[in-house]
C-alpha positions as CSV (number, residue, x, y, z in Angstrom):
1,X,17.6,210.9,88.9
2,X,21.2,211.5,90.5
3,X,23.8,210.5,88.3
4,X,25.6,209.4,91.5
5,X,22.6,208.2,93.2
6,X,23.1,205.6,95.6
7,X,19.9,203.6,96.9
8,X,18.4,206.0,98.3
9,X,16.7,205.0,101.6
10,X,13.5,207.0,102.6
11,X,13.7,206.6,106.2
12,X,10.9,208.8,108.2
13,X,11.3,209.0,111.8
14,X,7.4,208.3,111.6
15,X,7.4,205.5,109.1
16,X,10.9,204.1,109.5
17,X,10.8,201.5,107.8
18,X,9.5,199.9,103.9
19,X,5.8,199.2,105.6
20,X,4.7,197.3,102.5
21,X,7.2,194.7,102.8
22,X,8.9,194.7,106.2
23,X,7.1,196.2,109.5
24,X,3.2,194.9,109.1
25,X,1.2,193.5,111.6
26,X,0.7,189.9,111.7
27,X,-0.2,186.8,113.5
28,X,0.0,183.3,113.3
29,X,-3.9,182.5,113.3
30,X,-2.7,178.6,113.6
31,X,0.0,176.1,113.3
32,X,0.1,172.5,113.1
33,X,3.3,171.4,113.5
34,X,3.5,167.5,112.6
35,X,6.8,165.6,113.3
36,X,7.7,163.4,110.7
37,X,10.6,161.4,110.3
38,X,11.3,160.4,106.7
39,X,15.0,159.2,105.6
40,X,15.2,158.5,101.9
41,X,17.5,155.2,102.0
42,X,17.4,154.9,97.9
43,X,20.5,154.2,96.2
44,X,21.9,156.6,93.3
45,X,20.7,155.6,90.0
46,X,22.5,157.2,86.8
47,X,22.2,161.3,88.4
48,X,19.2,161.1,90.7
49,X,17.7,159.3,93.7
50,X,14.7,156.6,92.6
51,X,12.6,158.9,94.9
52,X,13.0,162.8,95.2
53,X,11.9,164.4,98.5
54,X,8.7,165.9,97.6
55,X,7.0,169.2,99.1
56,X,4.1,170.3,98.3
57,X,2.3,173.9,98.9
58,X,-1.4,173.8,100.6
59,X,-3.4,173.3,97.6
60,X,-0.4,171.0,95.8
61,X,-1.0,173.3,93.4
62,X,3.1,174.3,93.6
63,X,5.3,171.7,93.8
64,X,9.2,171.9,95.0
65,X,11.1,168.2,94.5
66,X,15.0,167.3,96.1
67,X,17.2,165.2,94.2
68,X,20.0,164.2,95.8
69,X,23.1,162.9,93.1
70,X,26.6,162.3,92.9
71,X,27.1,166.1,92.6
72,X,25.6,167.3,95.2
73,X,21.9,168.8,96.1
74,X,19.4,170.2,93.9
75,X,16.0,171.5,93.8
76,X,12.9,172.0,91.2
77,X,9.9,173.8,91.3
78,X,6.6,173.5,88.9
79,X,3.5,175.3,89.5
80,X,0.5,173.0,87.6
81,X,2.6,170.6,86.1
82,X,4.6,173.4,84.5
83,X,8.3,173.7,85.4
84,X,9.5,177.0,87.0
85,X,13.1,176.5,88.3
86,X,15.1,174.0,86.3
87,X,17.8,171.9,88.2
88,X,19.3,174.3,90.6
89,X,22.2,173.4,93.3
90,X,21.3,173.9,97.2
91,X,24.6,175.3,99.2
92,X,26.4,176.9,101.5
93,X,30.0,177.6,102.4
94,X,31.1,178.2,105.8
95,X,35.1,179.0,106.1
96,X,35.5,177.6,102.7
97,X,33.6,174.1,104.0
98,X,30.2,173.1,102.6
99,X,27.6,173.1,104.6
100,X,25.8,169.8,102.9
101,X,27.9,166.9,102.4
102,X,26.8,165.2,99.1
103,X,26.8,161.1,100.7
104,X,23.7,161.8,103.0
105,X,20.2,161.9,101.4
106,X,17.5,164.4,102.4
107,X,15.8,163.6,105.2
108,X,12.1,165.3,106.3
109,X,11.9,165.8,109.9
110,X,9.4,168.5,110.4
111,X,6.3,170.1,108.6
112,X,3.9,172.9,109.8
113,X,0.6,174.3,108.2
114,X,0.5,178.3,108.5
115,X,-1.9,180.6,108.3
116,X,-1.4,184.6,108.5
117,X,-3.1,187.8,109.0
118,X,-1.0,190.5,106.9
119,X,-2.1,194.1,107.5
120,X,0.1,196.1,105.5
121,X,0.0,199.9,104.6
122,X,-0.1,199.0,101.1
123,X,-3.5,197.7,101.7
124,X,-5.1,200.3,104.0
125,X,-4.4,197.8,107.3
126,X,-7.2,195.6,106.1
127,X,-6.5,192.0,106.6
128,X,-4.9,189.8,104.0
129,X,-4.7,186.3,104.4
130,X,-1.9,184.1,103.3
131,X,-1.8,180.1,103.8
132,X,1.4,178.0,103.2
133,X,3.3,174.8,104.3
134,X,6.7,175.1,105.9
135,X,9.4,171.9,105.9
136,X,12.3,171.3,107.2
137,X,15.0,169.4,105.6
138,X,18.1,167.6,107.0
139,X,20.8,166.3,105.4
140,X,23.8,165.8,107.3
141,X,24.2,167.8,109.9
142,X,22.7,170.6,107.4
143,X,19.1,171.8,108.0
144,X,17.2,174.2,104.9
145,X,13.8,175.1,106.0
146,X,11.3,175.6,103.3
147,X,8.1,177.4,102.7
148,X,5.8,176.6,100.1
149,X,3.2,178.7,99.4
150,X,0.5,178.1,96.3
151,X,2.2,181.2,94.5
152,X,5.9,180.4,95.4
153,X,8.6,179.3,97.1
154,X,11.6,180.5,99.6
155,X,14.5,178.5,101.6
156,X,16.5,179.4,104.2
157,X,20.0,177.3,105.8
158,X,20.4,177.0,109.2
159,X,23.8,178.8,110.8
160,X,26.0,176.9,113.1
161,X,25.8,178.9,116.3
162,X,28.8,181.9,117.0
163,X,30.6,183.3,114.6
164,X,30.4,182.7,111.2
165,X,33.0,183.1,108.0
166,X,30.3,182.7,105.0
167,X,32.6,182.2,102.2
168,X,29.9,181.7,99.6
169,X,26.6,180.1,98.4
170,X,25.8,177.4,95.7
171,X,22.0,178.1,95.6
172,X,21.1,178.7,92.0
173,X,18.4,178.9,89.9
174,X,18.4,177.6,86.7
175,X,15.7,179.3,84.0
176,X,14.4,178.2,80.3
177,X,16.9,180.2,78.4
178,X,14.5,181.6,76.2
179,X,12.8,182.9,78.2
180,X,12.1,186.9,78.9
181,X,13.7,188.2,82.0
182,X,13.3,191.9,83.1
183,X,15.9,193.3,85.1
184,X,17.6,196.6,86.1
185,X,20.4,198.7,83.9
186,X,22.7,201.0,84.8
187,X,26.0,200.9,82.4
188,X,28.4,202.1,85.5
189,X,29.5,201.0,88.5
190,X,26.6,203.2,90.2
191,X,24.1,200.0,88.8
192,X,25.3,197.6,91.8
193,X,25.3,200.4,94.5
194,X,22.4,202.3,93.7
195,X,20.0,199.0,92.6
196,X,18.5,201.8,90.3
197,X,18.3,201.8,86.5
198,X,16.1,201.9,83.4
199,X,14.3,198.1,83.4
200,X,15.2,196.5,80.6
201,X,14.3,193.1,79.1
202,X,16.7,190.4,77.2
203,X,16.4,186.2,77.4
204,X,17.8,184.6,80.5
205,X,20.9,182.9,78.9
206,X,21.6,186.8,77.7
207,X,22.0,187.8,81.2
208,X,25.6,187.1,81.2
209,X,26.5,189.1,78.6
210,X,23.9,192.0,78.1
211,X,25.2,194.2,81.3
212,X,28.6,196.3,80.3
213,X,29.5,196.2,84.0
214,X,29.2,192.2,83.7
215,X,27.3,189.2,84.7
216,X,26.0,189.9,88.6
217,X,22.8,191.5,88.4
218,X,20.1,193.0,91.5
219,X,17.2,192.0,92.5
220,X,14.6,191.2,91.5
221,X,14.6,189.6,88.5
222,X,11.3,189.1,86.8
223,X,11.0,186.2,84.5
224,X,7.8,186.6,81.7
225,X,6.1,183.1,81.7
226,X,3.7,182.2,78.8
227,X,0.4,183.1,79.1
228,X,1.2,186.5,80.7
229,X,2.5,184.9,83.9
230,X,5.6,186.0,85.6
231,X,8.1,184.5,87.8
232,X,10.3,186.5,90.0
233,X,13.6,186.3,92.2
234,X,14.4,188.2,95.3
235,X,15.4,187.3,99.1
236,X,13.5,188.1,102.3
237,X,14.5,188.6,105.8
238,X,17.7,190.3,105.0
239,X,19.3,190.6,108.6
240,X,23.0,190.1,110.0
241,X,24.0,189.2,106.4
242,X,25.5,190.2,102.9
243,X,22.5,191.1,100.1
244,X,22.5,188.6,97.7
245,X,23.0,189.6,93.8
246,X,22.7,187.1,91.1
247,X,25.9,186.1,88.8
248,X,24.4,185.1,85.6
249,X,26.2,182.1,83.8
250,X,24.5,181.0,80.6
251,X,21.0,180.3,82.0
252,X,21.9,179.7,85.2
253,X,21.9,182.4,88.3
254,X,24.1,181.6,91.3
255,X,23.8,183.6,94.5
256,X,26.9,186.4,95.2
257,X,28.2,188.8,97.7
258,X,29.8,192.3,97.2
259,X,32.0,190.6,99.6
260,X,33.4,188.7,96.9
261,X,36.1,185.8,98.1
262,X,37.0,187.4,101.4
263,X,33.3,186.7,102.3
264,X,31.9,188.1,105.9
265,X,30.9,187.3,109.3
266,X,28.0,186.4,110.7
267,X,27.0,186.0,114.3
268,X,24.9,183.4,115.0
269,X,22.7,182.5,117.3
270,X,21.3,179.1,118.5
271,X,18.2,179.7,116.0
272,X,19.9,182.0,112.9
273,X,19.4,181.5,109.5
274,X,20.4,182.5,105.9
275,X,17.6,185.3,104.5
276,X,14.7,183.5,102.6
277,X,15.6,182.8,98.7
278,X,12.3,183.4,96.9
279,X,11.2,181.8,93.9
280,X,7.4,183.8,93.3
281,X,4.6,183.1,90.8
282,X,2.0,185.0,89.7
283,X,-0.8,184.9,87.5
284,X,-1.0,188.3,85.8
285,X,0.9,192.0,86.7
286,X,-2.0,192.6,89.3
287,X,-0.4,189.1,91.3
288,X,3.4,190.0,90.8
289,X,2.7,193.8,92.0
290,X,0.3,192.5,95.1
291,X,2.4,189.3,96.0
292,X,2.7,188.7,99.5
293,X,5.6,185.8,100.3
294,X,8.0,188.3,100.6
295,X,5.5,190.1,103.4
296,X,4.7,186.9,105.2
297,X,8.5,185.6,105.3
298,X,10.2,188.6,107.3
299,X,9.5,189.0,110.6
300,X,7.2,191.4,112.7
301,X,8.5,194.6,114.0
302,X,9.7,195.0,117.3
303,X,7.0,195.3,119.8
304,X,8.4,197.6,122.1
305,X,9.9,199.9,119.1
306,X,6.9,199.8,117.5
307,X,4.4,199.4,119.7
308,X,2.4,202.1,118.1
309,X,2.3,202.6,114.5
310,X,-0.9,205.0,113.9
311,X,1.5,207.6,113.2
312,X,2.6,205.7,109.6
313,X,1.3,208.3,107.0
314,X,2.2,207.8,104.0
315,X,2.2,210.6,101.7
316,X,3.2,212.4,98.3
317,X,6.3,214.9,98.3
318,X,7.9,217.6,96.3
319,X,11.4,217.6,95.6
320,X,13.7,219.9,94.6
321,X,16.4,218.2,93.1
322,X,14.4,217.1,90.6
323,X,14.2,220.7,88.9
324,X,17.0,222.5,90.4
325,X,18.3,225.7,88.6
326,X,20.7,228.6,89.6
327,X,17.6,229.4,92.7
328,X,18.2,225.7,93.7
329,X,18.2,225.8,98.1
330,X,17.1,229.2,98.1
331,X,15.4,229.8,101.0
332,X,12.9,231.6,99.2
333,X,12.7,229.3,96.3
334,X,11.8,225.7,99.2
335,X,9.5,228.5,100.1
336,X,7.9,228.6,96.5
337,X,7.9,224.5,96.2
338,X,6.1,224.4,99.4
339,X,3.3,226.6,97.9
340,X,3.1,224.5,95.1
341,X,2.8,220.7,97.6
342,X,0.0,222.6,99.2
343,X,-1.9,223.6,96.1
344,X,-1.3,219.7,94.7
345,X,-2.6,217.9,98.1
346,X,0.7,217.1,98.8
347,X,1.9,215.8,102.3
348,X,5.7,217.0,102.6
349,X,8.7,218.7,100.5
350,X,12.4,217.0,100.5
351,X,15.1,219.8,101.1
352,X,18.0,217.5,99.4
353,X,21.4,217.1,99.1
354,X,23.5,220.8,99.6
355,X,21.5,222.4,102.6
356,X,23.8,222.3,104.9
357,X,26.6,223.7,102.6
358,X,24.0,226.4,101.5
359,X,22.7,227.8,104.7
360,X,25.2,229.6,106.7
361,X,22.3,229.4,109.9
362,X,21.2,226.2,108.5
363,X,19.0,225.6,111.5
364,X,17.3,229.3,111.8
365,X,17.0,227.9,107.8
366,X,15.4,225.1,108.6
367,X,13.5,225.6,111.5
368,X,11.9,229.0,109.0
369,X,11.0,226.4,106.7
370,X,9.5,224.0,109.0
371,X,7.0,226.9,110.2
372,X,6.0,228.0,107.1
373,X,5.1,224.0,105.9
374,X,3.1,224.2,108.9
375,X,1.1,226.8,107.9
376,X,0.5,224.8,104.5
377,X,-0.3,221.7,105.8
378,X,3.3,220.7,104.6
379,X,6.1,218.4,106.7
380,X,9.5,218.5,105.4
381,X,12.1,215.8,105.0
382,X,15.9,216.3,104.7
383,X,18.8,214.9,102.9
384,X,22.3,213.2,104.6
385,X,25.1,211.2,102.9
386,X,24.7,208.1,105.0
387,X,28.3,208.4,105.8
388,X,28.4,211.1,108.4
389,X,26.4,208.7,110.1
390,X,28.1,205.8,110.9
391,X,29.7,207.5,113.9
392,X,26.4,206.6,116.4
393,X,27.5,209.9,118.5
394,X,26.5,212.5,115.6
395,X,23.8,210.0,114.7
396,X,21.9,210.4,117.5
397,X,22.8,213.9,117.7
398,X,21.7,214.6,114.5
399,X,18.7,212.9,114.4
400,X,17.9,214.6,117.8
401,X,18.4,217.8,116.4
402,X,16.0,217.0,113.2
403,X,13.3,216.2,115.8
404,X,13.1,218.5,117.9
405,X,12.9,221.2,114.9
406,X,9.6,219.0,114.0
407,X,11.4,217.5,110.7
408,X,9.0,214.4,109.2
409,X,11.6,212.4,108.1
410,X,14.9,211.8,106.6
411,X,16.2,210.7,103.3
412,X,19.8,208.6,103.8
413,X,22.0,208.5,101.0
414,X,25.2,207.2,99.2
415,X,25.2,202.9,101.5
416,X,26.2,201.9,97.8
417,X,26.0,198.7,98.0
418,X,24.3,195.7,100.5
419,X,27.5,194.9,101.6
420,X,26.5,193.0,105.5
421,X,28.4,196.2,107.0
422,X,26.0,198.4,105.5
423,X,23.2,195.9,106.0
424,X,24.1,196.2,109.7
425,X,24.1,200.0,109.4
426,X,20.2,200.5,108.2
427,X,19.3,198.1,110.6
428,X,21.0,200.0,112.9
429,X,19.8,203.7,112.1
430,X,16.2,202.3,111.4
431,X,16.2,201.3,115.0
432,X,18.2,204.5,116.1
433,X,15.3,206.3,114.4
434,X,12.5,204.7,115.9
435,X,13.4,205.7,119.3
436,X,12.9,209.5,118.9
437,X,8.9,208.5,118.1
């Protein structure tokens, strides 16, 4: 691995996109949308309401409760009588405002039964079926929509509409302190641009402290239950917003920006939200690595971009940064690693970062390269440093110029971080790159 790797995104003119999570094919088989209006008119007694807000997932199996108190908003979830997610706050600030007010009680005024179709790559495009209950929740003028599933949970706040100044986020989630919780080291700044590192494993209260780089820590976290079962953190839906991390206090992890105080901007349509928070369950390691909330939560691809997806292949590739020596970008030597993808069954070869500081002709280089793969069976991708690209001139160009040489994909480099801006960017190129199919 790069010592200065960034996360890296594998972005193939072809593919595009993560297919496994993001662009599957879906439908809503059926929705029954029931209108119910429920205002909880209990006084405050001692730190909670007399009756929390209750929402349950299909089976009731999972079970997500509001409390309203004198401190604000807060949330719980247990799966079979067993508590997930301690007492954990519910927020949003816009321009340094909250979003909830903490004097009106949660009020539910809408609930739909959903049933999907997933067909993701992961699984060969055969159908996988996914039931949940969605809610939606006023208080105030605030609205959280939630989504309950038998294996999980996720929210979402509604935006006011135009443009936003998010200035932070109280959503927490509050863990057993004892328990296990996996998550990603790095012990530089390169952990919290890159989200790579070796996964490690300390209690949750340690999270605070364990990091040298200091309390916020990537997603996802994964939480070891007892009986082998896991529990794990991430978001969903991430569009027109700031990634969340988690800043670990004690226990305790509270959503935060790379943004930091200055926050960002959002704008916001009649209809935009927050990404989905997800709080996932699983039974065993063949659950957590098979979940599908995160799959069923963001949305379907765009039907005109991707109107026709046969052409996803995914596929195994050599790499020569990997093994570079003093040969490393030799024309002859990417001839040599091609030989050896076709006599493994590989798909393609990645001509990484240096190429075009190599190659003097770098296209003659390239486009050499690109015939000879042919004759193997063998598509190539290429390297870029994602910030020649921000200029949407040269990144058309560019990407252009990679097609019509009969490049497979390419490999973007160096966002380093999920700072909304750069967010906006991956969007942006993933679109961008969709259009030369």
């Amino acid at each position: 691995m790069k010592q200065a790797s960034n996360r890296n995104t594998l972005t193939r003119f072809n593919c595009l996109v993560d297919v496994a999570c993001i662009f599957h094919l879906r439908h809503i088989s059926r929705i029954l949308a029931l209108s119910i209006g429920v205002l909880l008119t209990t006084c405050i007694t001692g730190h909670s309401t007399e009756q929390p807000l209750i929402l349950k997932s299909p089976s009731g199996s999972l079970v997500v409760s509001i409390i309203k108190n004198e401190q604000g908003v807060f949330y719980t979830i247990s799966k079979n009588g067993q508590r997930l997610i301690q007492n954990s706050r519910l927020g949003l600030d816009i321009a340094g405002m909250p979003l909830i007010d903490n004097i009106t009680f949660p009020a539910l005024i809408k609930t739909s039964d959903v049933q999907e179709s997933l067909r993701l790559l992961k699984n060969n495009y055969r159908d996988r079926y996914i039931s949940y209950k969605r809610y939606q929740v006023r208080i105030g003028k605030a609205l959280i929509e939630f989504a309950v599933f038998d294996d999980g949970c996720a929210f979402r706040y509604k935006l006011p509409q135009g443009k936003v100044h998010i200035t932070g986020e109280q959503t927490s989630f509050v863990l057993e302190g004892d328990r296990p919780v996996w998550f990603f080291e790095r012990t530089n700044n390169w952990k919290l641009k890159s989200y790579a590192g070796w996964w490690m494993q300390t209690r949750a209260d340690s999270l605070d402290k364990i990091s040298p780089t200091g309390p916020v820590q990537g997603k996802p976290l994964v939480v070891q239950l007892p009986k082998q079962q896991y529990l794990f953190i991430t978001e969903a839906g991430l569009y027109n917003y700031s990634g969340m991390r988690l800043k670990a206090k004690g226990n305790s992890l509270l959503a935060d920006f790379t943004e930091g105080e200055a926050g960002f901007y959002v704008n916001s349509s009649a209809n935009s939200f927050t990404p989905w928070r997800v709080i996932g369950w699983a039974a065993d390691l063949n659950g957590l690595a098979n979940q599908l909330i995160v799959a069923a939560l963001n949305p379907a691809p765009d039907k005109i971009l991707y109107k026709n997806i046969a052409y996803l292949k995914p596929g195994k590739s050599a790499w020569s940064w990997i093994s570079r020596s003093e040969n490393y970008l030799d024309p002859a030597t990417e001839k040599s690693i091609i030989d050896a993808a076709a006599q493994l069954n590989y798909n393609y070869t990645l001509i990484d970062d240096g190429w075009e500081q190599a190659w003097t002709n770098k296209w003659e280089v390239l486009k050499d390269l690109v015939a000879y793969g042919r004759e193997k069976d063998i598509q190539l991708w290429v390297w870029k440093d994602s910030k020649f690209l921000r200029d949407t001139i040269y990144r058309d160009a560019f990407l252009d110029t990679l097609s019509r040489l009969g490049i497979a994909g390419i490999k973007i480099d160096f966002m380093n971080s999920e700072a909304k801006d750069l967010i906006d960017f991956e969007i942006g190129f993933l679109k961008a790159a969709a259009k030369k199919n």
